[in-house]
C-alpha positions in Angstrom: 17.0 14.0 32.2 15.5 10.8 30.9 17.0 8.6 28.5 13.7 7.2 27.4 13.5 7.6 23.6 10.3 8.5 22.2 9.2 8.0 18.6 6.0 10.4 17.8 3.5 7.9 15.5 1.3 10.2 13.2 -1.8 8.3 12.2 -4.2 5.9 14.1 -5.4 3.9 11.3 -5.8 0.5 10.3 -2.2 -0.3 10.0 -1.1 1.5 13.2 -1.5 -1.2 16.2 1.2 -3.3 15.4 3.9 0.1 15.0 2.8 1.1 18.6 2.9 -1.9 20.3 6.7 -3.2 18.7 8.1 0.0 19.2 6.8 0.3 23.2 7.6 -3.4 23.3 11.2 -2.6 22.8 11.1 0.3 25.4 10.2 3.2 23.5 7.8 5.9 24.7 5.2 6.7 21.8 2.9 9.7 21.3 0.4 9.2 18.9 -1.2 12.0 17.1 -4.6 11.5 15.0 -7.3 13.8 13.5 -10.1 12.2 15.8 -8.6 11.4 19.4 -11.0 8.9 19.9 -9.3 6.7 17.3 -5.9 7.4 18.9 -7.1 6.5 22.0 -8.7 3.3 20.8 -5.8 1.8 19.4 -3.5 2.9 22.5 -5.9 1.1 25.4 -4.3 -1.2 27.3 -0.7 -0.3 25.7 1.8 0.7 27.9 3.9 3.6 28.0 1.8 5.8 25.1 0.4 9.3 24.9 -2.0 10.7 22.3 -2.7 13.8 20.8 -4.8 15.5 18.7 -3.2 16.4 15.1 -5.3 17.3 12.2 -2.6 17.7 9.1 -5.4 19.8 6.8 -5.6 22.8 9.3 -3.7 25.5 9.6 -2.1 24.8 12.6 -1.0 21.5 11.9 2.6 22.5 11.3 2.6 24.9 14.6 2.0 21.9 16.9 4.6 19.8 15.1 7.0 22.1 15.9 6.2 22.6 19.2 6.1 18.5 19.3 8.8 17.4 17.3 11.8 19.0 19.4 11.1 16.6 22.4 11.1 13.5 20.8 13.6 11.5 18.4 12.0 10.3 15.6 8.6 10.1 13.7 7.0 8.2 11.7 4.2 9.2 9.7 1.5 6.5 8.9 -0.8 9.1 7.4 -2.0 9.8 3.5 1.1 10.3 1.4 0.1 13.6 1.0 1.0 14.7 4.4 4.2 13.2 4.3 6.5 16.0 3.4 5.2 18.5 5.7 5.7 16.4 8.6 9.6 15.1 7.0 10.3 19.2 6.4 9.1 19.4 10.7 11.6 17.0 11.4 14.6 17.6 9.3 14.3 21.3 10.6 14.7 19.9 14.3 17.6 17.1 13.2 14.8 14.3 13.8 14.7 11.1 11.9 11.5 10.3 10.0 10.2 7.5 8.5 7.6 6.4 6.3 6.0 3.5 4.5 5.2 5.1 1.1 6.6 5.5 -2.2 9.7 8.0 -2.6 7.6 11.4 -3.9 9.9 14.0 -6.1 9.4 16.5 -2.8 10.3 14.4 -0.8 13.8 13.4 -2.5 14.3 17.0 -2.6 15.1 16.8 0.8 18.1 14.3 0.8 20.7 17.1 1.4 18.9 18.9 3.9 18.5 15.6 6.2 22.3 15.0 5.5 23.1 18.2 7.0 20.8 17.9 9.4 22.5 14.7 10.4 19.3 12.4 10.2 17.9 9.6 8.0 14.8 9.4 6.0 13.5 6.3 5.7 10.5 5.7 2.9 8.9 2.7 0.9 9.6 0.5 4.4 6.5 -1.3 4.4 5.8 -4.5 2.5 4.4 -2.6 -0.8 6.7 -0.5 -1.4 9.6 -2.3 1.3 9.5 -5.6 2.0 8.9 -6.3 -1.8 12.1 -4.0 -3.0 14.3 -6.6 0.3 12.9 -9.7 -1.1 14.2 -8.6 -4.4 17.5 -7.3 -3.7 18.3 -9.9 -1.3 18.0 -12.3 -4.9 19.5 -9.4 -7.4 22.8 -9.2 -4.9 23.2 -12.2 -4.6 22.8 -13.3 -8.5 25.1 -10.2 -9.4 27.7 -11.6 -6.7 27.5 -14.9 -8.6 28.1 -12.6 -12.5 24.4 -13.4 -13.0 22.5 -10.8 -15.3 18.6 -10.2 -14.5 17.2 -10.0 -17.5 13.3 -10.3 -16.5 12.0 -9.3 -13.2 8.3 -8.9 -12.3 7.0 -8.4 -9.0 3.7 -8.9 -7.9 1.4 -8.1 -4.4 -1.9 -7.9 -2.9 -4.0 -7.4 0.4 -6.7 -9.6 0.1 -9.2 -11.2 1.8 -7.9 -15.1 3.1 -9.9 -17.5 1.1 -11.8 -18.6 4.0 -13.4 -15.4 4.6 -13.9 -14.3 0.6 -17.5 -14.3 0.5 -18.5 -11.3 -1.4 -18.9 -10.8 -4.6 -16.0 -8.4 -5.6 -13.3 -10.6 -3.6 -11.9 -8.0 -1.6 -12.2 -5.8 1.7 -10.6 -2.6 3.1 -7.5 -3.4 4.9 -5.8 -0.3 4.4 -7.3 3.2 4.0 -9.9 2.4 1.6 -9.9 5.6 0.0 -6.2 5.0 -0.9 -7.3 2.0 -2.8 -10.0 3.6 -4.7 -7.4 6.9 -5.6 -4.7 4.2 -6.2 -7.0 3.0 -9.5 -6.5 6.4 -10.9 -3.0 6.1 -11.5 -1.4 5.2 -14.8 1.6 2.6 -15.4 4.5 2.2 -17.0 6.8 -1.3 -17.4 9.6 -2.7 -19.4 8.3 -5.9 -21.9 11.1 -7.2 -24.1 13.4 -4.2 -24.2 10.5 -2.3 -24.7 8.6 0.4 -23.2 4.8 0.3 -22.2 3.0 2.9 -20.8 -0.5 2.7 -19.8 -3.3 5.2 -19.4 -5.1 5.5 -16.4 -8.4 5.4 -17.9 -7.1 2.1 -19.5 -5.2 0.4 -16.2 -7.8 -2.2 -15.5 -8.3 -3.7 -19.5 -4.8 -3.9 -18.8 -4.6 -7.2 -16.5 -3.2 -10.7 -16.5 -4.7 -13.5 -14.6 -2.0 -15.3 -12.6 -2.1 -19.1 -11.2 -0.8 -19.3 -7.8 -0.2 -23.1 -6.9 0.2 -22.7 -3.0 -3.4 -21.6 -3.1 -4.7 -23.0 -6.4 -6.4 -20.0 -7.4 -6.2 -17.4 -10.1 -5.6 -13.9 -9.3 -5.7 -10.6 -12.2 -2.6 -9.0 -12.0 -2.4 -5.5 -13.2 0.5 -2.9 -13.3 0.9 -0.5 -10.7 3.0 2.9 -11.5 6.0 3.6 -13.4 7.8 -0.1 -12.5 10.8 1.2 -14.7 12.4 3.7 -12.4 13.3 0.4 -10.1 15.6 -0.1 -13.1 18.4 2.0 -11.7 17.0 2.0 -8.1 17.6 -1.9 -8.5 21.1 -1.4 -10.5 19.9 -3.9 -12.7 20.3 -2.0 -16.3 21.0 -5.6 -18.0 16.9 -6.1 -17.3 14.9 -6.2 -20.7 11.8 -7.3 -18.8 10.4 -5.2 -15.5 7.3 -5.0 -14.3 5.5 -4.7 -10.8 2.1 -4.7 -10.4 -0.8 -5.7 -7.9 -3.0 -8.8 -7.3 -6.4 -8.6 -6.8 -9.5 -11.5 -6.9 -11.1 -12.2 -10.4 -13.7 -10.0 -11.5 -12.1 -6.7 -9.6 -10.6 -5.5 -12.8 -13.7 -5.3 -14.7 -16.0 -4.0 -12.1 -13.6 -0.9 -11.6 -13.2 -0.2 -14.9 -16.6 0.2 -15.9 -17.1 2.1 -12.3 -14.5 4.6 -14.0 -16.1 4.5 -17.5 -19.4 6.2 -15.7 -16.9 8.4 -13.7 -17.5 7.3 -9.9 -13.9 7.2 -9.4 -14.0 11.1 -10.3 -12.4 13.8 -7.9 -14.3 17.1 -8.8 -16.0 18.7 -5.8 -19.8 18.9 -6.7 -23.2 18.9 -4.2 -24.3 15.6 -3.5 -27.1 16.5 -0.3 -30.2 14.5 -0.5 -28.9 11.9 -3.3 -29.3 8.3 -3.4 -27.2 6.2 -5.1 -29.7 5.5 -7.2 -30.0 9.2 -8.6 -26.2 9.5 -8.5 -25.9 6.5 -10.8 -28.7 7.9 -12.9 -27.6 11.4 -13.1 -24.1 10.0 -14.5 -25.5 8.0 -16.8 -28.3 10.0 -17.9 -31.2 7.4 -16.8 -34.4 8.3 -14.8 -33.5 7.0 -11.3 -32.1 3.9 -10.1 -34.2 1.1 -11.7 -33.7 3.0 -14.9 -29.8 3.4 -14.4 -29.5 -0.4 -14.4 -30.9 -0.7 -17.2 -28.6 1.8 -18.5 -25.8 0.9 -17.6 -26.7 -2.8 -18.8 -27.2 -0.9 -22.0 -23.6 1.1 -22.3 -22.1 -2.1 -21.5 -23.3 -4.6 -23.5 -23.8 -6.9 -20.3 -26.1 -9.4 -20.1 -28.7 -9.5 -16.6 -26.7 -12.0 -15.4 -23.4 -10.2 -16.0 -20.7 -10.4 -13.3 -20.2 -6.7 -13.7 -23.9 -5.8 -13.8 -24.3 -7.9 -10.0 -21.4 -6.9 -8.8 -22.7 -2.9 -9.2 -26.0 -4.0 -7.9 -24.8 -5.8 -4.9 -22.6 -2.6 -4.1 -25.9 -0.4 -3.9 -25.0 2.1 -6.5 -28.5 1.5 -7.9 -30.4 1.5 -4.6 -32.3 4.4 -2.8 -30.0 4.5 0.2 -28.9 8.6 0.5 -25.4 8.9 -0.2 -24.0 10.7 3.9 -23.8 14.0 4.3 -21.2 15.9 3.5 -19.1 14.2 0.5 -18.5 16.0 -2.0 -17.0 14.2 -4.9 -18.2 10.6 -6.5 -15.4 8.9 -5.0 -16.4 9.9 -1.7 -19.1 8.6 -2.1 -18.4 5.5 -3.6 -15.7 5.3 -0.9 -18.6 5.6 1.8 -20.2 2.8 0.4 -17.3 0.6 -0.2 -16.3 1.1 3.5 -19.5 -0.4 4.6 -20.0 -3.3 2.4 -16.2 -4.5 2.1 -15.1 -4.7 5.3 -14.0 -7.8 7.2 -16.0 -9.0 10.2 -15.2 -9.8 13.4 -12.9 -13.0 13.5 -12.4 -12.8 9.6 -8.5 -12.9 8.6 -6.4 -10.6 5.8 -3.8 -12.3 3.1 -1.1 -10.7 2.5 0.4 -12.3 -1.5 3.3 -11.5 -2.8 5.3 -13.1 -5.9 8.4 -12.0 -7.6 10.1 -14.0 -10.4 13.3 -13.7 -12.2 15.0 -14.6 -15.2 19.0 -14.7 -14.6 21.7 -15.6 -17.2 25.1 -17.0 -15.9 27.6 -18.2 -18.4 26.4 -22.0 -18.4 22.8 -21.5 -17.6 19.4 -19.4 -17.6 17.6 -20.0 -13.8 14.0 -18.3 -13.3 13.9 -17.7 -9.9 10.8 -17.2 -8.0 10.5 -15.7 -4.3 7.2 -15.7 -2.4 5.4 -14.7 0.5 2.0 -15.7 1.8 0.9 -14.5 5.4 -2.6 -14.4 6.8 -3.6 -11.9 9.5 -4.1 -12.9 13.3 -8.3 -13.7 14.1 -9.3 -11.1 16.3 -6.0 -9.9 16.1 -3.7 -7.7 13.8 -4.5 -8.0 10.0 -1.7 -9.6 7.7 -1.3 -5.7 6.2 -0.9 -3.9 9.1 1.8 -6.5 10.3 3.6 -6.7 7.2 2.9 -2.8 6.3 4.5 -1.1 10.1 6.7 -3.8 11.7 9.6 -3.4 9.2 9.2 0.3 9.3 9.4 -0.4 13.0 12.7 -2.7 12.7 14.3 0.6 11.2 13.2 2.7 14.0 14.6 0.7 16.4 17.6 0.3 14.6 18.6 3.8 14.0 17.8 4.6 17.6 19.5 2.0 19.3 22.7 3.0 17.1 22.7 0.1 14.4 22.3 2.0 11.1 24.4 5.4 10.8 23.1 6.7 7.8 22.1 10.0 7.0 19.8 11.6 4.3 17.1 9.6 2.6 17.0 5.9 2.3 14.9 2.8 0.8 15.3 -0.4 2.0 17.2 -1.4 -0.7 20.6 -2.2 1.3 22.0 -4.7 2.6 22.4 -2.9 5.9 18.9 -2.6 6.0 17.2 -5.3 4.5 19.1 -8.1 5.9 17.8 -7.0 9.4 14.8 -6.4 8.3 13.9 -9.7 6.8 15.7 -11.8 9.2 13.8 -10.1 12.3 10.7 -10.5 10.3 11.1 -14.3 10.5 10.7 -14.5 13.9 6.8 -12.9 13.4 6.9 -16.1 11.5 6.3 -13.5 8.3 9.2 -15.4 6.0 9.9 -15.1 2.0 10.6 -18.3 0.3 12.7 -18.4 -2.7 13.1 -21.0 -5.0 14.9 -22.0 -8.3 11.8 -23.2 -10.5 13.5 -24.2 -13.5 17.3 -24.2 -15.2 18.0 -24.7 -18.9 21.9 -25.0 -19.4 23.2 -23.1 -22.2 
């Protein structure tokens, strides 16, 4: 029998490449399921030592062919929408399989801490860079200042995939990285954050009037920052309870906060299946905001707004297309869809254009004869031609714990963050060498 270890890869998206070719890099065999082959076989050409298979998670057979699958390999790592993630972790557990993830912890999915202990197996999530590498960078800082008697009494964490400034030449500063319609549902959530002892929660209707525009000196250029999710349950993941200040939240180019808003306002961030065959964009927009067609709709829209024809909101809409007469694909069936369509083809880098990857925490700690703030940043730019900045810093570190647990260098069972020593410190360390490296600094100190 072979003593080849193979690690099963669902999803051949945008972040994928750089999983697949550390883990065969390090000798692993990978198989790498996908809902269109084509796409898994795309990503696998010219990489040694892969396999791919056909896997489409919303059919009915999806969990029959992982558990003819899952048996013959040792771990798997799921890459695909978080809503798949459980059923694929429930496959594995049930066949003492490790699993990991890059996404957030869901309440399923801690459900199932005791039966991967039994099973003997570790579930890793929130081991990409947003959740992942953000939670190491910060506990790396937080041991260390509590190993000193420090207390972290602010904390706020901020991050963003965004285009390099080189290649941000459209007008809503941004293109698709990751799975755009991620993006797009991730601007439906709420948020909740800790401001001077108290709490804040924010609608999601509300998120984006919710923003702060940030100066970032290595790049001297202002970013909005907004909240993202409930930033208080890193309270206790953190074992910080001293904190009176906690807040993480996302970056994004000026004038994104606005334009998504008002998107939202008119509902084209809506989920509710409906007929769209044989609609422009133009009628779409019009139809939602009870104008004519799409000349009219401007106008419209102009008019529920207050903006001026020279608005940045007002151009920003227009140069999307949602007034235009181009016929929204067949097929979609909600407006997000089929804003979604049309964000995938008019935000998207071109060939030789390069990702940034920004990321800023900043701390407040008290010791007994002084008050540091402490920031920690990272700023990495994808590869030209070559791997994007998220897809590096999203699946490498995920791939750092597969390789870890495989080869025998982390023993633990049941479901984990990267919020360890035993895993971070790897983690961040190895990531140096990808020349992907966190630099912390103490920014200012008032004695007490």
């Amino acid at each position: 029998m072979s003593s080849e270890k193979v690690v099963l890869v669902l999803g051949a998206g945008l972040v994928s490449p750089p999983c697949i070719k550390y883990l065969t890099d390090h000798g692993f065999k990978v198989i790498v399921a996908n809902r269109t082959l084509a796409s898994a076989q795309k990503i696998t050409a010219g990489v040694k030592n892969t396999e791919v298979r056909e896997l489409n998670m919303e059919l009915p057979d999806a969990v029959s062919k992982l558990d003819e699958w899952v048996p013959h390999v040792d771990a798997v790592v799921s890459l695909l929408p978080y809503l798949h993630h459980v059923a694929a972790a429930k496959v594995a557990i049930k066949h003492k399989k490790h699993f990991f993830t890059t996404s957030y912890v869901s309440p399923a999915m801690r459900e199932l801490n005791d039966e991967a202990k039994a099973a003997g197996v570790i579930v890793v999530n929130e081991c990409g860079v947003d959740p992942g590498t953000d939670h190491m960078s910060a506990m790396r800082i937080i041991h260390a200042a509590h190993a000193k008697g420090g207390k972290v009494v602010s904390f706020s964490s901020f991050c963003g995939g965004l285009p390099a400034p080189d290649c941000n030449d459209n007008p809503l500063g941004y293109k698709f990285s990751w799975a755009p319609r991620g993006v797009l549902l991730a601007s439906r959530n709420p948020a909740h954050y800790l401001k001077d002892g108290q709490d804040v929660n924010i609608a999601a209707g509300v998120l984006f009037e919710n923003y702060a525009v940030h100066h970032i000196p290595e790049l001297n250029l202002d970013f909005e920052a907004y909240p993202n999710r409930d930033s208080t349950q890193y309270i206790q993941e953190y074992s910080i309870p001293e904190v009176k200040s906690m807040i993480r939240g996302t970056y994004r180019n000026v004038g994104w906060c606005t334009t998504i808003k008002k998107l939202s306002d008119v509902n084209y961030l809506d989920l509710t299946e409906r007929s769209l065959e044989g609609k422009t964009y133009g009628d779409l927009t019009a139809e939602l905001l009870g104008a004519t067609d799409g000349a009219d709709a401007k106008v419209k829209f102009a008019e529920k707004f207050g903006l001026k024809a020279d608005d940045r909101v007002l151009t920003n809409v227009d140069w999307l297309g949602l007034f235009s007469s181009e016929k929204i694909p067949s097929g979609l069936k909600t407006n997000l869809d089929a804003l979604c369509s049309l964000c995938e083809r008019k935000l998207k880098y071109a060939p030789g254009e390069r990702d940034m990857l920004l990321m800023k925490h900043e701390f407040v700690i008290e010791y007994a004869d002084r008050t540091e703030t402490v920031v920690c940043s990272l700023i990495d730019y994808g590869i030209p031609n070559g791997d994007s900045s998220m897809s590096r810093t999203v699946t490498i570190p995920v791939s750092i714990a597969v390789r870890m647990v495989l080869q025998g260098k982390l023993n633990l069972t049941g479901l984990q963050t990267p919020i360890i020593p035993e895993l971070y410190n790897p983690i961040l360390d190895e990531l140096e060498t990808f020349d992907i490296k966190f630099v912390d600094r103490v920014e200012k100190v008032v004695p007490k």
